[in-house]
LONUVO-877492 format. One record per residue (C-alpha): residue number from 1; residue in one letter; x, z, y. Coordinates in Angstrom, 2 decimals. Example, Ala and Ser with C-alpha at 12.3 -4.5 7.8 and 13.67 -1.06 7.14 Angstrom:
[1; "a"; [12.30; 7.80; -4.50]]
[2; "s"; [13.67; 7.14; -1.06]]
END
This chain:
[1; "x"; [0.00; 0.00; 0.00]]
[2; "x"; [1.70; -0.88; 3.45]]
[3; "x"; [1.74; 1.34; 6.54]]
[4; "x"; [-0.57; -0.61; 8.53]]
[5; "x"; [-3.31; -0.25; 5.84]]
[6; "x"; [-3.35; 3.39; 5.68]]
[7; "x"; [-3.76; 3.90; 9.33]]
[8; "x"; [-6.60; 1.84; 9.55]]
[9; "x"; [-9.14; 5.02; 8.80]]
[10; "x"; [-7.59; 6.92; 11.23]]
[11; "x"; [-7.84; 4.78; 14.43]]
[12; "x"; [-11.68; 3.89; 13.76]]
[13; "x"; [-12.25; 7.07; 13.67]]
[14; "x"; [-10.22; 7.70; 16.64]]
[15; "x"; [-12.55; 4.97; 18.08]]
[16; "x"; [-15.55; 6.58; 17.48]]
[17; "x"; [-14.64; 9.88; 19.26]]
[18; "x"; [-13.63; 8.00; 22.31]]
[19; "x"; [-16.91; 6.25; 22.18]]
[20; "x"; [-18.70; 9.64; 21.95]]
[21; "x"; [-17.04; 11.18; 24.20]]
[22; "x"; [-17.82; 8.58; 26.73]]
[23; "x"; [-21.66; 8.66; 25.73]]
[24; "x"; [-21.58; 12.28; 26.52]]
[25; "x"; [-20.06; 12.10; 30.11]]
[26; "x"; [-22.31; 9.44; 30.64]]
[27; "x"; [-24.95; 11.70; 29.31]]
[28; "x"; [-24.07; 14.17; 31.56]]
[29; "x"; [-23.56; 12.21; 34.64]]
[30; "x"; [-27.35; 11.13; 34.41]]
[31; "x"; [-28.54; 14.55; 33.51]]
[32; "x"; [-27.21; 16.35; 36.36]]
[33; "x"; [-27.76; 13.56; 38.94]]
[34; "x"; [-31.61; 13.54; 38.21]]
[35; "x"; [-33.11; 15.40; 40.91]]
[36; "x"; [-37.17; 16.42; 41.87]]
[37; "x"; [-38.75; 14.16; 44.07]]
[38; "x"; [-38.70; 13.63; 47.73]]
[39; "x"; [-42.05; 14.65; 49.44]]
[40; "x"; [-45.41; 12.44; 49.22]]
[41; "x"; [-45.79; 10.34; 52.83]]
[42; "x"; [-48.43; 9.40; 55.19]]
[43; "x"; [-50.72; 11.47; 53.71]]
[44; "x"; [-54.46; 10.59; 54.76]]
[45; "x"; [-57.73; 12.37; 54.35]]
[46; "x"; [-61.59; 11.05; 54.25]]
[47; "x"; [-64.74; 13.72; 54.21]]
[48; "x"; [-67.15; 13.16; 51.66]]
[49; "x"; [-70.17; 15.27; 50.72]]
[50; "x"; [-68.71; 18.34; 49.09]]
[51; "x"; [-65.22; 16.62; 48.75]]
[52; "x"; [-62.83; 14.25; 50.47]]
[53; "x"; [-60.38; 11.06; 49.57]]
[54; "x"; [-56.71; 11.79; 50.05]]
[55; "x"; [-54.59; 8.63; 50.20]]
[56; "x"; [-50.64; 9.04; 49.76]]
[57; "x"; [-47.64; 6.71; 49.93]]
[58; "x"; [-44.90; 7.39; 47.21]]
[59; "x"; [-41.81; 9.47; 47.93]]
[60; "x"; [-38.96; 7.61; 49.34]]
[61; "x"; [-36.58; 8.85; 46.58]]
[62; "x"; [-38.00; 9.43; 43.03]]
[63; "x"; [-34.87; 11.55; 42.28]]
[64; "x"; [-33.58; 9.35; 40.01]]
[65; "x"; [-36.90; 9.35; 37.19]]
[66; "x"; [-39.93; 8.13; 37.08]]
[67; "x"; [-42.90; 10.48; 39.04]]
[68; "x"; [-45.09; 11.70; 35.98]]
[69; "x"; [-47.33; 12.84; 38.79]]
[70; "x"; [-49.24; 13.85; 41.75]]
[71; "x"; [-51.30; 16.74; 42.71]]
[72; "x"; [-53.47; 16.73; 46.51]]
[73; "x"; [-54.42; 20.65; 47.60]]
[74; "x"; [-56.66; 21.95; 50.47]]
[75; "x"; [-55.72; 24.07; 52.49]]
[76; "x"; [-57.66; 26.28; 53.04]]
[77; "x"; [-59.38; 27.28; 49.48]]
[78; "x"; [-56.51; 25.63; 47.50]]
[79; "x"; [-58.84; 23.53; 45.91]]
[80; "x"; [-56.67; 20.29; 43.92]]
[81; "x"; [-56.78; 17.22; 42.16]]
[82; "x"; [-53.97; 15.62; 40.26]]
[83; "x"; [-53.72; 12.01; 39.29]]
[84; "x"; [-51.05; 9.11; 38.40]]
[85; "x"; [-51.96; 7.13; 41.05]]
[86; "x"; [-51.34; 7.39; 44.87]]
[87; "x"; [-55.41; 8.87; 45.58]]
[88; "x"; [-57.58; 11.69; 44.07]]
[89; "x"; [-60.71; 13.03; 44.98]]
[90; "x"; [-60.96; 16.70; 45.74]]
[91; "x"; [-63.92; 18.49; 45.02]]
[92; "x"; [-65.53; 21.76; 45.69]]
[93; "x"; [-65.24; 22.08; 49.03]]
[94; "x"; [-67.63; 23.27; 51.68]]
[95; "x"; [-69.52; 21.27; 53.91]]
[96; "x"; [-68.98; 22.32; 57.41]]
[97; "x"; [-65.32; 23.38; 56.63]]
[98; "x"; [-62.18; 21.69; 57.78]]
[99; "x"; [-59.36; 20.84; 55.48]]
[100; "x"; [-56.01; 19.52; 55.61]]
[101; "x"; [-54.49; 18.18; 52.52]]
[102; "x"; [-50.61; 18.31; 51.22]]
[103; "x"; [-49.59; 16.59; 48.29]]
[104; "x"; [-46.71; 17.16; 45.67]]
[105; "x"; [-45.09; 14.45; 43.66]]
[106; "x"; [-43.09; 15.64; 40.36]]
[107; "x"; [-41.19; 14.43; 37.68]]
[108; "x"; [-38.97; 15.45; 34.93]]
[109; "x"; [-36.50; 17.22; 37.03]]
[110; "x"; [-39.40; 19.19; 38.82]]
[111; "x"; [-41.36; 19.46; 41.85]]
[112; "x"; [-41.21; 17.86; 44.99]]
[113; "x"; [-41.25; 19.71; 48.09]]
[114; "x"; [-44.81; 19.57; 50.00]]
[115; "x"; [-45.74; 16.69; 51.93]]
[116; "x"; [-46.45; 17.02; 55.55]]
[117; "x"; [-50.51; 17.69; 55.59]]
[118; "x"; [-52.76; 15.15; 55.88]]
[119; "x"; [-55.38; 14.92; 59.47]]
[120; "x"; [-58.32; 17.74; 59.57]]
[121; "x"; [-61.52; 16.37; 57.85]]
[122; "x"; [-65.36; 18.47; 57.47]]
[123; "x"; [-67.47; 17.33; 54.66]]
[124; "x"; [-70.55; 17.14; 55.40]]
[125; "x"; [-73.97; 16.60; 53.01]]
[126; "x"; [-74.56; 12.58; 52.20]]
[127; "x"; [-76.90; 11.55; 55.18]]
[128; "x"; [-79.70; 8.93; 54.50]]
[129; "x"; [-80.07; 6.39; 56.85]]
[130; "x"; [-82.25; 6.64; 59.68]]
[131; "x"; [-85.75; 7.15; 60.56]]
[132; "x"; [-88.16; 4.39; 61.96]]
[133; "x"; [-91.52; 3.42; 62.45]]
[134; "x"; [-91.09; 1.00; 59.71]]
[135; "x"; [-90.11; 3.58; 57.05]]
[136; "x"; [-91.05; 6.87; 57.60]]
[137; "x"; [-94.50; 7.70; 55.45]]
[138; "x"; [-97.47; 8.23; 57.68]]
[139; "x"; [-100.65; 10.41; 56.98]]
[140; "x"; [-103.84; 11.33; 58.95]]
[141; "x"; [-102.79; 13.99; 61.92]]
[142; "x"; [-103.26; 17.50; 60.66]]
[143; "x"; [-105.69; 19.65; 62.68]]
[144; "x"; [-102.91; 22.06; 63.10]]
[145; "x"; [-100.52; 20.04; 64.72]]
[146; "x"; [-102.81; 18.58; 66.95]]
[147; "x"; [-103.36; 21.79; 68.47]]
[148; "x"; [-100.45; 22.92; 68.50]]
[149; "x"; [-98.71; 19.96; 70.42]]
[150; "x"; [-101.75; 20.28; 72.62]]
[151; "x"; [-101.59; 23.81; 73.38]]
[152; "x"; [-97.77; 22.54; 73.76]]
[153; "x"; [-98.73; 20.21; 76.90]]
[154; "x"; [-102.00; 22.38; 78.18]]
[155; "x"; [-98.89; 25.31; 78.90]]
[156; "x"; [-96.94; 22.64; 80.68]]
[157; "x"; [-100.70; 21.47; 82.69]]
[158; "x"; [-100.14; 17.90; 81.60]]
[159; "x"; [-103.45; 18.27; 79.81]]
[160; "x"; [-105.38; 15.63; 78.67]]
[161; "x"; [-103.61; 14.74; 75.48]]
[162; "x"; [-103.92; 11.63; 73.20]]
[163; "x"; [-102.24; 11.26; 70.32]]
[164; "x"; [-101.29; 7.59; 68.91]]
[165; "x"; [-103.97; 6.30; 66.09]]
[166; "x"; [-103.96; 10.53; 65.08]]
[167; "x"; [-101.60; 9.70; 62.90]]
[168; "x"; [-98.54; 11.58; 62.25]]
[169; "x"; [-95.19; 10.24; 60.85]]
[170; "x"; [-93.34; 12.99; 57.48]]
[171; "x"; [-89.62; 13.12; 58.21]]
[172; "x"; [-87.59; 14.61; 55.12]]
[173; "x"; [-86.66; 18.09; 55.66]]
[174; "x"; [-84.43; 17.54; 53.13]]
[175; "x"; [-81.63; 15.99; 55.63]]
[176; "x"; [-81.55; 18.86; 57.62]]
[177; "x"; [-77.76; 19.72; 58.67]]
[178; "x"; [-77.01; 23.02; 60.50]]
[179; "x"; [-80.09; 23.52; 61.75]]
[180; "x"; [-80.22; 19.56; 63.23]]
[181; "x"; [-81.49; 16.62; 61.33]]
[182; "x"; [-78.96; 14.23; 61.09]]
[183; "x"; [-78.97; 10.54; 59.96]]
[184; "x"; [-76.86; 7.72; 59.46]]
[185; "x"; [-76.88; 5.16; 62.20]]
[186; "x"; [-76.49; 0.87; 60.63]]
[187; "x"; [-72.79; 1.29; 61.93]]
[188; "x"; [-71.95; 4.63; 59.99]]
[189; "x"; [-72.18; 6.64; 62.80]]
[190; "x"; [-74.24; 9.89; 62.91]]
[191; "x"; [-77.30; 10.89; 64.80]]
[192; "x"; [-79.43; 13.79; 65.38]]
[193; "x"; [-82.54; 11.92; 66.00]]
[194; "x"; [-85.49; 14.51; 65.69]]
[195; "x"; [-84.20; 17.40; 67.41]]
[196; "x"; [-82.81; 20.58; 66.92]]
[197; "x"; [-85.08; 21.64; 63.79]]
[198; "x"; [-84.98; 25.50; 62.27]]
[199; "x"; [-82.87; 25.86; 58.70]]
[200; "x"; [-85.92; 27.50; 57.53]]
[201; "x"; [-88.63; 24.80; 58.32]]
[202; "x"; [-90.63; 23.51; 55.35]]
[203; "x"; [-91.77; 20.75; 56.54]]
[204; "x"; [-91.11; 18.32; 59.88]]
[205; "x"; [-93.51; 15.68; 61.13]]
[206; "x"; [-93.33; 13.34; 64.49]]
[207; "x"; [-96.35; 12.26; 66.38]]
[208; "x"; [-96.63; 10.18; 69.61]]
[209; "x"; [-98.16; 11.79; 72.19]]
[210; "x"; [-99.98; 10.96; 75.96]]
[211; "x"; [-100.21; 13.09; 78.24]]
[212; "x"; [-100.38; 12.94; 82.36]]
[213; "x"; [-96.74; 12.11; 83.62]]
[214; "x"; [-94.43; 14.61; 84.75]]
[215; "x"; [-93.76; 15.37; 88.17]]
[216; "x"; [-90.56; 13.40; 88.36]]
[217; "x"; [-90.13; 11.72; 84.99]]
[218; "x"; [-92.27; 8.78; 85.17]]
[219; "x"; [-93.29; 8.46; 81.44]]
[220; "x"; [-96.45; 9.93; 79.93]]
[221; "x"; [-95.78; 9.31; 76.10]]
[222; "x"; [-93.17; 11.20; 74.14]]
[223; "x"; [-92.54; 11.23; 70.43]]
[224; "x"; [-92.93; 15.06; 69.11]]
[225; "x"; [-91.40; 16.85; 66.82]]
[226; "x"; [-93.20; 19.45; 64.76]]
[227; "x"; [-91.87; 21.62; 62.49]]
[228; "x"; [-93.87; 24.10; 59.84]]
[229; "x"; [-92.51; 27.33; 59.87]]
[230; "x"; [-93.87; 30.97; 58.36]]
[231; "x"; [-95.77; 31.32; 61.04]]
[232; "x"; [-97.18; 28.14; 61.59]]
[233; "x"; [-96.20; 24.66; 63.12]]
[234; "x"; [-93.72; 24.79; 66.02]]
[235; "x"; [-93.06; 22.05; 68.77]]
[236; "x"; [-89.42; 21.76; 68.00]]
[237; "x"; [-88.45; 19.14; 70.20]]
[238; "x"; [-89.97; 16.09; 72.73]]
[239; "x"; [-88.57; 12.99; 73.75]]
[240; "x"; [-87.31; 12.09; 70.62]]
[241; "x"; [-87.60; 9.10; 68.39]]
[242; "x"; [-86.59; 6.05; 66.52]]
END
């Protein structure tokens, strides 16, 4: 057997440590160079009903791995959602409250650092659209109201009172918002269109009433709004309308 034969055993296996030994610093190098991620940007909110929409962009650095993650928290009430993806919907939240949002990216090196929070929204309670002439149901004018807006106008001495084809028109109670009906206007935008109404009304109705003119505003008919309370119906409001 020569020399050269022999040795042969020894330098592949002097190959393969070499070769291992460069896997691990590589290994190594990649390991400790992964970082968490830099924070979430541009972070956006929109209100919903109960809930809002946050909207991120990615981190500018990833820290070297793939983001497994998000997760979008109120503040206040800490309430989250976490998702893949660069939105989430929170839930839970309380209408009439404003939040701010932060979000957190993370992946397999950890968390990143809080992102700068989003703008202030206040859910508020889905809003049907709103009321006309066209839409609202109308039923015969109850005896009750018609006194009531007449007593209304007798205190005022505008007396005598007509009231449009005694007819009265049912708004939906149901739309009430802090103690004001609200509605949704064609363009999105948000109206209180019948008047400040009580939290504790049961029912609301509009009629259009005649009456003599004011002393200095020149029109006689106004659209009334009536609202039935524990103790009766109430004139809640006047001049308003579709």
């Amino acid at each position: 057997m020569s020399k050269s034969s022999w040795q042969r055993p020894s330098i592949i296996v002097s190959v393969l440590v070499v070769l291992a030994l460069i896997g691990g610093v590589l290994f190594y190098t990649l390991r400790t160079t992964t970082s968490a991620p830099t924070a979430p940007q541009v972070v956006h909110a929109v209100a919903g009903d109960a809930s809002a929409i946050v909207h991120w962009s990615i981190p500018q650095s990833n820290g070297g791995a793939k983001i497994d993650g998000y997760t979008a928290t109120s503040q206040p009430g800490s309430k989250s959602c976490t998702t893949t993806a660069t939105s989430c919907t929170v839930k839970g939240l309380k209408n009439g409250t404003s939040y701010t949002f932060s979000v957190v990216a993370k992946n397999s090196a950890g968390s990143s650092p809080a992102s700068v929070p989003s703008n202030a929204v206040t859910p508020e309670a889905a809003l049907l659209s709103c009321w006309s002439l066209d839409t609202s149901p109308v039923v015969a004018l109850a005896p009750a109201v018609r006194a009531v807006v007449t007593q209304y106008y007798v205190e005022k001495h505008l007396e005598p009172v007509t009231f449009y084809k005694n007819q009265q028109w049912v708004l939906d109670v149901s739309q009430q918002l802090k103690g004001v009906h609200y509605c949704k206007n064609p363009d999105g935008s948000k109206s209180g269109y019948v008047g400040s109404v009580p939290a504790n009304a049961s029912a609301v109705v509009m009629v259009e009433a005649s009456h003599k003119p004011y002393p200095v505003v020149g029109s006689p008919t106004h659209f009334v709004t009536v609202a039935k309370l524990a103790s009766g119906w109430k004139v809640v409001a006047e001049g308003t309308g579709p």
